[in-house]
C-alpha positions in Angstrom: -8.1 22.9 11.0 -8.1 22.7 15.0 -10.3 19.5 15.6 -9.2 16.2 14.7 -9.6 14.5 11.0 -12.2 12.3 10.0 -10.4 9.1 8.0 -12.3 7.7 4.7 -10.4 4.3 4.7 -11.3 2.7 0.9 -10.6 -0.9 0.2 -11.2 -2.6 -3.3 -11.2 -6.4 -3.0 -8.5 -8.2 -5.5 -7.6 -5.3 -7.0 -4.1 -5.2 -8.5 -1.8 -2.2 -8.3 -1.0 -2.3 -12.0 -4.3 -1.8 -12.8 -4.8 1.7 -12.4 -3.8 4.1 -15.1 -1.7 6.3 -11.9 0.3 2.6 -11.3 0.8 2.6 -15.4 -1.7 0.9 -17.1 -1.8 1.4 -20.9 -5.0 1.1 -21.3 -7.8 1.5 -17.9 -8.0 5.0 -17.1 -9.1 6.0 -13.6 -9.2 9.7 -13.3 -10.6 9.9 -10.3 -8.0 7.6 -8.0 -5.4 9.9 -10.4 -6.7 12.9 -8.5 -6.5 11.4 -5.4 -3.0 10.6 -6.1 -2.2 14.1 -7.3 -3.5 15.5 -3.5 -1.5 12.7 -1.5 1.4 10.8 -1.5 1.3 7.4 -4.2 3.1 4.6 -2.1 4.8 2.1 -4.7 6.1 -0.7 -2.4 3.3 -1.8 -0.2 2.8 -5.4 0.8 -0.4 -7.1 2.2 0.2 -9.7 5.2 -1.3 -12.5 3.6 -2.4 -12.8 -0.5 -5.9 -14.2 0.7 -8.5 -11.8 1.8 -9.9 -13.3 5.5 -6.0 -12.8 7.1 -5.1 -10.0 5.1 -8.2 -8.0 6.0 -7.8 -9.1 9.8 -3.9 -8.3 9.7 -5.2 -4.5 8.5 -7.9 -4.4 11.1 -5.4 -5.5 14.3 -2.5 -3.6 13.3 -0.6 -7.0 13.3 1.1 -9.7 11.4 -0.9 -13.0 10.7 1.3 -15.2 13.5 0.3 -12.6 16.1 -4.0 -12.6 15.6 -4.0 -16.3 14.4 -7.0 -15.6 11.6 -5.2 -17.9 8.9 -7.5 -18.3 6.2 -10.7 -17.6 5.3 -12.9 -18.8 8.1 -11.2 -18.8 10.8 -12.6 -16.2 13.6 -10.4 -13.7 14.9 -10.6 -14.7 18.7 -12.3 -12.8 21.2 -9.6 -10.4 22.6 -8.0 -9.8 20.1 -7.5 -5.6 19.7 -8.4 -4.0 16.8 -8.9 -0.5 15.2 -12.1 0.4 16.3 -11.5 -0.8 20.3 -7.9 1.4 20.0 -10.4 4.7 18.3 -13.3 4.1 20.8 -11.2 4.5 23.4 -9.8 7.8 21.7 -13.2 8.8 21.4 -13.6 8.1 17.7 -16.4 6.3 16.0 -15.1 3.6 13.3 -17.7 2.6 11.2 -18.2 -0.1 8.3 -19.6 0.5 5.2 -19.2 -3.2 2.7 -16.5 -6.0 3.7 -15.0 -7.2 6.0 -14.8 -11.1 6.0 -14.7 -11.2 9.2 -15.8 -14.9 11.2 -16.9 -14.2 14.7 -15.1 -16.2 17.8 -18.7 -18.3 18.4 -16.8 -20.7 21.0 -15.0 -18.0 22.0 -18.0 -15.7 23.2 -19.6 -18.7 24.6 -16.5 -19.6 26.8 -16.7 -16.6 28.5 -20.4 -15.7 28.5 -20.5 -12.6 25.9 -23.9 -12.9 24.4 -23.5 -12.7 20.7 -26.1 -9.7 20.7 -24.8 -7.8 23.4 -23.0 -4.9 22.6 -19.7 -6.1 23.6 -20.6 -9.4 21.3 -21.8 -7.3 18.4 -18.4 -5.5 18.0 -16.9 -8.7 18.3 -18.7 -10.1 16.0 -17.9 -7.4 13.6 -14.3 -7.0 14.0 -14.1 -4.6 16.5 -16.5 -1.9 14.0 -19.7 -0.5 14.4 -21.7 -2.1 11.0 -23.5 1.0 9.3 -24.0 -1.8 6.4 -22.1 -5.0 6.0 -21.8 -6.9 2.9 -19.2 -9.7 2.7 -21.5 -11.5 -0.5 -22.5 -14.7 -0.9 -22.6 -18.0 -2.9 -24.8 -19.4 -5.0 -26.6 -21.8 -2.5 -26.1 -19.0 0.6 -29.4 -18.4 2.5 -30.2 -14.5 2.6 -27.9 -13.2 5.2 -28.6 -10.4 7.9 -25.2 -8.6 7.7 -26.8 -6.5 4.5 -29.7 -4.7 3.7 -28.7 -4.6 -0.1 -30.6 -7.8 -1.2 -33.5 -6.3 0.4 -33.1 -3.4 -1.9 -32.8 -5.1 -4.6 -36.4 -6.9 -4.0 -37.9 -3.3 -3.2 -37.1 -2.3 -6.5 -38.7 -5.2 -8.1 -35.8 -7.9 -8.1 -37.2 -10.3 -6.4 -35.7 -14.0 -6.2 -34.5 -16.6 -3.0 -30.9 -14.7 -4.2 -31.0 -11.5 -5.4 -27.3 -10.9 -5.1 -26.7 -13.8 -7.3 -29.4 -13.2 -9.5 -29.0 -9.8 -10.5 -26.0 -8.4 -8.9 -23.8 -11.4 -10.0 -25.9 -12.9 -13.0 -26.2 -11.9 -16.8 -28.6 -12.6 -19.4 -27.9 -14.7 -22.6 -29.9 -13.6 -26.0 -32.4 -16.0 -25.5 -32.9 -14.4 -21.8 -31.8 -17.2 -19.8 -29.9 -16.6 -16.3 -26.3 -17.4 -16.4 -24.5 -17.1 -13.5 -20.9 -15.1 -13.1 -19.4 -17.8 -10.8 -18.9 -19.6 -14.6 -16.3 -17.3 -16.4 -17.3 -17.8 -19.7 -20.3 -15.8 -19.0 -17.9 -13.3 -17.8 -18.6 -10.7 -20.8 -22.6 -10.6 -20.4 -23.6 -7.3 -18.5 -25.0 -7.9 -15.0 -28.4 -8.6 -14.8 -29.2 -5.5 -12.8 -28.7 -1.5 -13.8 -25.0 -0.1 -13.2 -27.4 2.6 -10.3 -28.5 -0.7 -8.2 -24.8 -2.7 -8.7 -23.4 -3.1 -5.0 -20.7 -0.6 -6.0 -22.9 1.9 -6.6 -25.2 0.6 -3.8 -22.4 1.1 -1.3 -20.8 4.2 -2.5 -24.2 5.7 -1.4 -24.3 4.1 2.1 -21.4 5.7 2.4 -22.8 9.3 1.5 -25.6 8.4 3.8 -23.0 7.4 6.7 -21.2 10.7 6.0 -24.2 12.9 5.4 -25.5 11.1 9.2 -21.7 11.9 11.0 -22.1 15.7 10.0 -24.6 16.2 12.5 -22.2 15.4 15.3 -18.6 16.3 16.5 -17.2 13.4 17.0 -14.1 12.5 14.6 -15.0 8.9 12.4 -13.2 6.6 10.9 -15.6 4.5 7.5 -14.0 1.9 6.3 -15.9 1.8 2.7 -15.1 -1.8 1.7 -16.2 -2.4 -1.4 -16.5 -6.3 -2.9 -15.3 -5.7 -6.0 -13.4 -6.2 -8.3 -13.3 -9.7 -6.5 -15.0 -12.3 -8.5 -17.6 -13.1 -9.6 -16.3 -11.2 -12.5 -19.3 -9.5 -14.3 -20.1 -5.7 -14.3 -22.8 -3.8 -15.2 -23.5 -2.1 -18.5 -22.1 0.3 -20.0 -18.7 -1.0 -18.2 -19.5 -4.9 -19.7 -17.8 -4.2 -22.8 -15.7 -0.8 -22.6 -12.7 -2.9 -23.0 -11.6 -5.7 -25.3 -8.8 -8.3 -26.4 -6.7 -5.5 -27.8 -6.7 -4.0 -23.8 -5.5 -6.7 -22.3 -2.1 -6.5 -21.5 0.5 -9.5 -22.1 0.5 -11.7 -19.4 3.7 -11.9 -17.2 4.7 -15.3 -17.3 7.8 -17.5 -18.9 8.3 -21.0 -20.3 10.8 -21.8 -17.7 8.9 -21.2 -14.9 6.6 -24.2 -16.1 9.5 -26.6 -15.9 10.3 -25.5 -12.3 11.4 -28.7 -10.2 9.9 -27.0 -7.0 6.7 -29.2 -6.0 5.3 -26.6 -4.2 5.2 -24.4 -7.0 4.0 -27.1 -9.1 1.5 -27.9 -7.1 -0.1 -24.3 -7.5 0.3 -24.7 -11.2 -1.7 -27.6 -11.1 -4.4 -26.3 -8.9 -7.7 -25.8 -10.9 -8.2 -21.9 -11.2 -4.4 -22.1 -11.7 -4.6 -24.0 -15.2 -7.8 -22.3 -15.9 -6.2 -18.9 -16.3 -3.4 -20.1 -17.9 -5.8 -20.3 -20.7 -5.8 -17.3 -23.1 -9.3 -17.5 -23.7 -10.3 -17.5 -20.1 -7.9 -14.0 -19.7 -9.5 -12.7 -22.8 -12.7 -13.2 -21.1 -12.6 -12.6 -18.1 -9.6 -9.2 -17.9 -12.3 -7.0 -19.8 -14.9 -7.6 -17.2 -12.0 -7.2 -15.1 -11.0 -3.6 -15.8 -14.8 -2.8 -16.3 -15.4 -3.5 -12.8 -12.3 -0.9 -11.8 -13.4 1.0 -14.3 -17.0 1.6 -12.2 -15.1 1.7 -8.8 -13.5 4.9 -10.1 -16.9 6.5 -11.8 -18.4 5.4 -7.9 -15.6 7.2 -6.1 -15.4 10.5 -8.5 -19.1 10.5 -7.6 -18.1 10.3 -3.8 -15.2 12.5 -3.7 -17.3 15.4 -5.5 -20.2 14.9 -3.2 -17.3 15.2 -0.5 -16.0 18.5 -2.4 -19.5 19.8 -2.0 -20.7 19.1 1.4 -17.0 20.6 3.0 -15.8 16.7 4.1 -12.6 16.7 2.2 -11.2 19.2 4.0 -11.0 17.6 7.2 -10.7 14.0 5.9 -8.0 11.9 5.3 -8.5 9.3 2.5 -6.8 6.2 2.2 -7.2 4.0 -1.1 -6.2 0.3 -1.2 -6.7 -3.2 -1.9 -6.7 -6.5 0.1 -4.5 -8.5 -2.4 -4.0 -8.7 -5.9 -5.1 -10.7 -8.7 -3.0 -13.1 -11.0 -4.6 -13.0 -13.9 -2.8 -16.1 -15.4 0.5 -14.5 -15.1 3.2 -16.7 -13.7 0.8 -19.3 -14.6 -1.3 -19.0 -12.1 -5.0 -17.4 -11.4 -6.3 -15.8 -8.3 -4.0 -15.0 -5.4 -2.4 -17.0 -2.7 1.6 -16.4 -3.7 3.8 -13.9 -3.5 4.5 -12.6 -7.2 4.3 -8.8 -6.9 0.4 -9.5 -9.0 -0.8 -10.9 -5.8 1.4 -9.7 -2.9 1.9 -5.7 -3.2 -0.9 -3.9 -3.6 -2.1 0.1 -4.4 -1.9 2.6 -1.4 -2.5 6.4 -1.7 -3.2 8.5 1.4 -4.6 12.3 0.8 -3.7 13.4 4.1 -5.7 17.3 3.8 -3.9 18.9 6.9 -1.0 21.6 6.1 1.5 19.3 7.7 1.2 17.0 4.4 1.7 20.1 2.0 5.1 19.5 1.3 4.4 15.9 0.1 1.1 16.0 -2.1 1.5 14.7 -6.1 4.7 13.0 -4.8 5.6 9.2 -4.4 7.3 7.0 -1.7 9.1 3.6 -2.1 9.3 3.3 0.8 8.7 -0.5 2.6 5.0 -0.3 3.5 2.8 -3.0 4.7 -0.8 -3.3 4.9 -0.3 -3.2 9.0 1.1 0.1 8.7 -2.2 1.7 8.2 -3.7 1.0 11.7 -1.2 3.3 13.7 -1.4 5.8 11.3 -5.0 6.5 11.4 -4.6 6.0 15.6 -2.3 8.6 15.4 -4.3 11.3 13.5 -7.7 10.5 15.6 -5.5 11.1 18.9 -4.8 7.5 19.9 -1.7 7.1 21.9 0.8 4.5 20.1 0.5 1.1 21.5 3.5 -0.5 20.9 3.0 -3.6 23.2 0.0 -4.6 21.0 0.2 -2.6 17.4 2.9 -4.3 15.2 2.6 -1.6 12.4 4.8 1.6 11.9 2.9 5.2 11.6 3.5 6.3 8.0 2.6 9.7 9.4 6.4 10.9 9.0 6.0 10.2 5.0 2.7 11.8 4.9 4.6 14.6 6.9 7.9 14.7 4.8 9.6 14.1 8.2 12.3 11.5 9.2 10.9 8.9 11.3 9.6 6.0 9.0 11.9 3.3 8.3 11.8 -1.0 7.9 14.1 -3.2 6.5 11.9 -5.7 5.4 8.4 -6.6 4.5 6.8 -10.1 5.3 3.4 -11.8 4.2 2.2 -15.8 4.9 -0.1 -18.1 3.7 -1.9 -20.9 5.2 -2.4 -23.4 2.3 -3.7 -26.5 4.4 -7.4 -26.2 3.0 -6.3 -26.0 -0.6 -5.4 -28.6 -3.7 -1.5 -28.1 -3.1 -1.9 -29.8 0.4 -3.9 -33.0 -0.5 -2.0 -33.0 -4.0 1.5 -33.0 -1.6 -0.1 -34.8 1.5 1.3 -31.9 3.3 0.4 -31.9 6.9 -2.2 -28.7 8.5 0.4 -28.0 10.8 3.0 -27.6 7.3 1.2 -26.3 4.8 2.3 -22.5 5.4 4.7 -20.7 3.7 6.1 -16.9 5.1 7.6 -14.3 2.5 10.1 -11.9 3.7 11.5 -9.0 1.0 13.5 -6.1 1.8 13.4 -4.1 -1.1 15.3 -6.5 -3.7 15.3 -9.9 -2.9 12.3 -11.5 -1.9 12.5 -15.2 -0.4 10.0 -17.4 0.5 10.1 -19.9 3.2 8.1 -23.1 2.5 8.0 -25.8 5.3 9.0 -29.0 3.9 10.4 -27.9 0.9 13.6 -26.1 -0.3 13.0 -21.8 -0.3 12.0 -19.6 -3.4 14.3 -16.7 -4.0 13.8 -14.2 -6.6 15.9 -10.6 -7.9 13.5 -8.0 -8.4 17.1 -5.9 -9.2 17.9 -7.9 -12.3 14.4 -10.1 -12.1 11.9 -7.1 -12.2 9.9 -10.0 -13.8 10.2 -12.9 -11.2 10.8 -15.2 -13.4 13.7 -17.0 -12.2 13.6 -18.9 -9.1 16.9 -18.8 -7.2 16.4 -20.8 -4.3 18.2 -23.2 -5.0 20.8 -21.6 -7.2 24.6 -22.4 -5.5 26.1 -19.6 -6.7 27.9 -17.4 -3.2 25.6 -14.6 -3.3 22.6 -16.4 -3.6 23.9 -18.5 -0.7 24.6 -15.6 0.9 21.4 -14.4 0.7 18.7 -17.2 1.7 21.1 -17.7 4.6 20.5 -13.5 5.9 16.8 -13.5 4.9 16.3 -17.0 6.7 17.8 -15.3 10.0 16.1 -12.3 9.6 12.8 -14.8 9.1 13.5 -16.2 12.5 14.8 -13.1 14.1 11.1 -11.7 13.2 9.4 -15.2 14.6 10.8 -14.9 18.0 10.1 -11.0 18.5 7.2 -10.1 21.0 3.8 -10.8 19.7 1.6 -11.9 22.4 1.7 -9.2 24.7 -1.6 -7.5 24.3 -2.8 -7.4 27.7 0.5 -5.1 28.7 0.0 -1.6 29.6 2.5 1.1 29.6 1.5 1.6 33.0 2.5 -2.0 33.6 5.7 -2.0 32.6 6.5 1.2 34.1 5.7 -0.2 37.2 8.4 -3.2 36.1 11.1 -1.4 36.6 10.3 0.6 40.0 10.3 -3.2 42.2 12.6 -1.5 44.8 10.8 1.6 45.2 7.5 -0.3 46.3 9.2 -2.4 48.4 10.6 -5.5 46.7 13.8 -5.9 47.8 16.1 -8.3 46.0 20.1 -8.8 46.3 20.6 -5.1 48.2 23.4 -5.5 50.9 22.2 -2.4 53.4 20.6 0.7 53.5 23.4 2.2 52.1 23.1 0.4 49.0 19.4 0.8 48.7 19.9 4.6 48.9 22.7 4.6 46.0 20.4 2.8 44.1 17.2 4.2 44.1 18.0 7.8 45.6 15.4 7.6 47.7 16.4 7.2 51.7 15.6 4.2 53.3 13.9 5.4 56.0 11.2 6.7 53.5 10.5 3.5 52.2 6.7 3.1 53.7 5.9 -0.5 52.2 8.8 -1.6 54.9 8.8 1.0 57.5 8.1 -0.3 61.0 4.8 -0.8 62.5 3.0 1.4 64.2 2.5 1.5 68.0 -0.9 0.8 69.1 
């Protein structure tokens, strides 16, 4: 292959990396994500920035670590300026495209300060987090208006689904035996089918605008990156038929969780406990519920994407396309007590990544698995680097996994770091925990993983002789644990304090940085003599301070 490689760039929202049959579940089989596995390399240790989906997803779309684009939580814009993926490819001459999620809050204030006009073409792409929006659907809630990101409620109502919310009315809704609507956001209705054919379900709906992106980007040249971000298996947990009840309470898998770690006198991990989707999935019934729609849901995601990746076989893509498969976060399940995401139990905090990379370079390495320290930044200089984007250091915070795609040396980290902004949630107000406190910052390197939480005493767990994380060490007095918080708490602030705000550097800028005495700028030389030891250039060649000219 001579011209560059198109990248399919798949994210599943909430999906857990145990929950695929090539991770090692028991029970869900996903053949398809099994095959892409068996073409690529399976990566085993890869870690999100942030368990919640708005900073995680914006953290993947810069390149860089939640401090560095400020996007928080859920809501809050990524600010204007800020670089991301598809400003690095455009530049490159690559079109990246969006085909689903993105959660992405546009910089309002921001535009308006300078004078961008949200509908100009420079405000567009801001608005969209830096992509060009083939078809964007982020979802709703049940008391959205009808939003004009998507065109999929609109085809819902063109086949006959017609309602003020079609995407909570059909997509997100099942029928009771009397007929009557009951919505998904409730999770005992969790088991009913969705009120709308498996065909018309959004991940079928966008599997297809992605074949339609694809089908439309063969007619040109120009190498593409589609980000195919589907919503699922997020909640609201209900999938179609036949997928609403291939599973059942003998599927579920026991949930990973001890009696100690209920009597744990940390009050920040208390507090989650406490929180409401917390105790609700600590309830066996609610898991029995709720897991089988669950796996049904990944269970469709794979039948979607064997469908793609043979449409892909056929029409010649998938031999000049890389394709990356991962999540935003995981999903707790009720394990550790908890339910949804927002810690940093391996459930919520590490997350599937496969990369089919189709080039012969990545021969050596296909069927094979890394554990190597990944994280979900990592992905941004990787896919620069096969689109022909020069690295860019000074802004890009991630590491190009193309050496381990390669089977060459080059790839190494010590340690992998995630944070969490919990001001807006129950464990604040329940702690009267200050915005500016309420944030907690993981670091792990491989065995221990410790968790600083302003305010509060740190969480430390083993995953050597704690595969489990069961038992919380942070406050354990024995040396080594001492030992430990003490080296990860360094390497915490030796992280903080590294460059991160840089962006507007060039490396034409900083070359310059160093040549001040060749242009002229002449600080702490004694004579000419000096100068011309120094530089190697003669004085009498320096123009900037020659003498002036007659005349």
């Amino acid at each position: 292959m001579s011209k560059k490689p198109n990248v399919l760039w798949i994210m599943a929202d909430q999906l857990r990396f145990d929950y695929l049959s090539c991770y090692g579940h028991p029970h869900l089989q996903t053949p398809h994500i099994d095959a892409l596995a068996a073409r690529g390399i399976r990566f085993t240790n890869t870690y999100v920035q942030s368990p919640v989906c708005g900073p995680s997803r914006m953290s993947a779309y810069t390149g860089r670590y939640v401090r560095s684009h400020g996007s928080t939580w859920n809501g809050i814009p990524l600010r204007v300026g800020e670089p991301t993926l598809g400003d690095h490819l455009r530049k490159a001459g690559a079109r990246a495209v969006l085909v689903g999620k993105t959660h992405m809050i546009a910089d309002r204030e921001g535009m308006a300060w300078l004078g961008i006009d949200p509908t100009s073409e420079i405000g567009v792409r801001v608005a969209e987090c830096g992509f060009e929006a083939f078809e964007r659907d982020d979802g709703l809630h049940p008391d959205s208006a009808r939003q004009n990101w998507s065109a999929y409620d609109d085809y819902l109502v063109n086949l006959g689904y017609t309602s003020d919310n079609p995407w909570e009315d059909f997509a997100n809704s099942g029928l009771d035996p009397d007929g009557e609507l009951m919505s998904a956001w409730l999770l005992k209705n969790s088991r009913l089918p969705a009120n709308v054919p498996e065909e018309h379900s959004e991940t079928a709906y966008m599997t297809n605008r992605a074949i339609d992106f694809m089908t439309d980007a063969m007619q040109s040249d120009q190498p593409w990156l589609c980000h195919l971000s589907y919503i699922k298996p997020h909640w609201p947990y209900i999938v179609p038929a036949p997928y609403h009840d291939m599973y059942g309470p003998e599927h579920i898998v026991d949930p990973i969780r001890s009696e100690s770690e209920k009597e744990t006198d940390h009050p920040l991990l208390r507090a989650y406990q406490q929180a409401r989707v917390c105790r609700s999935f600590s309830r066996d019934h609610v898991r029995e519920h709720v897991i089988p729609a669950y796996m049904g849901l990944i269970k469709q995601l794979d039948d979607n994407l064997g469908r793609l990746f043979a449409w892909m076989d056929e029409s010649g893509l998938s031999e000049n396309t890389i394709v990356a498969f991962t999540s935003d976060h995981g999903d707790y399940m009720g394990d550790h007590w908890m339910g949804d995401k927002d810690f940093y139990h391996e459930v919520a905090a590490k997350v599937p990544l496969i990369i089919a990379d189709p080039r012969p370079e990545a021969d050596s390495t296909r069927g094979t698995t890394s554990d190597a320290l990944v994280e979900m930044i990592d992905l941004a200089p990787t896919f620069m680097n096969a689109l022909g984007c020069p690295p860019k250091p000074q802004v890009v915070e991630g590491r190009d996994l193309t050496p381990l795609l390669h089977g060459t040396d080059g790839f190494s980290r010590r340690y992998a770091i995630s944070e969490h902004d919990y001001s807006s949630f129950e464990m604040a107000r329940a702690l009267d925990v200050a915005q500016e406190d309420a944030r907690t910052v993981m670091i792990f390197d491989g065995r221990w993983k410790y968790v600083r939480c302003e305010g509060f005493r740190p969480v430390l767990f083993d995953l050597e002789t704690d595969p489990n994380e069961f038992t919380d060490l942070g406050a354990s007095e024995k040396a080594e644990h001492r030992e430990v918080r003490a080296r990860l708490e360094e390497a915490l602030l030796a992280w903080s304090m590294q460059h991160h705000t840089r962006i507007t550097v060039t490396p034409e800028l900083l070359a310059r940085q160093g040549k001040a005495a060749e242009t002229g700028i002449l600080i702490g030389f004694w004579d000419e003599a000096e100068y011309e030891a120094s530089t190697g250039i003669p004085f009498k060649d320096l123009k900037p301070l020659g003498p002036p000219k007659a005349g």
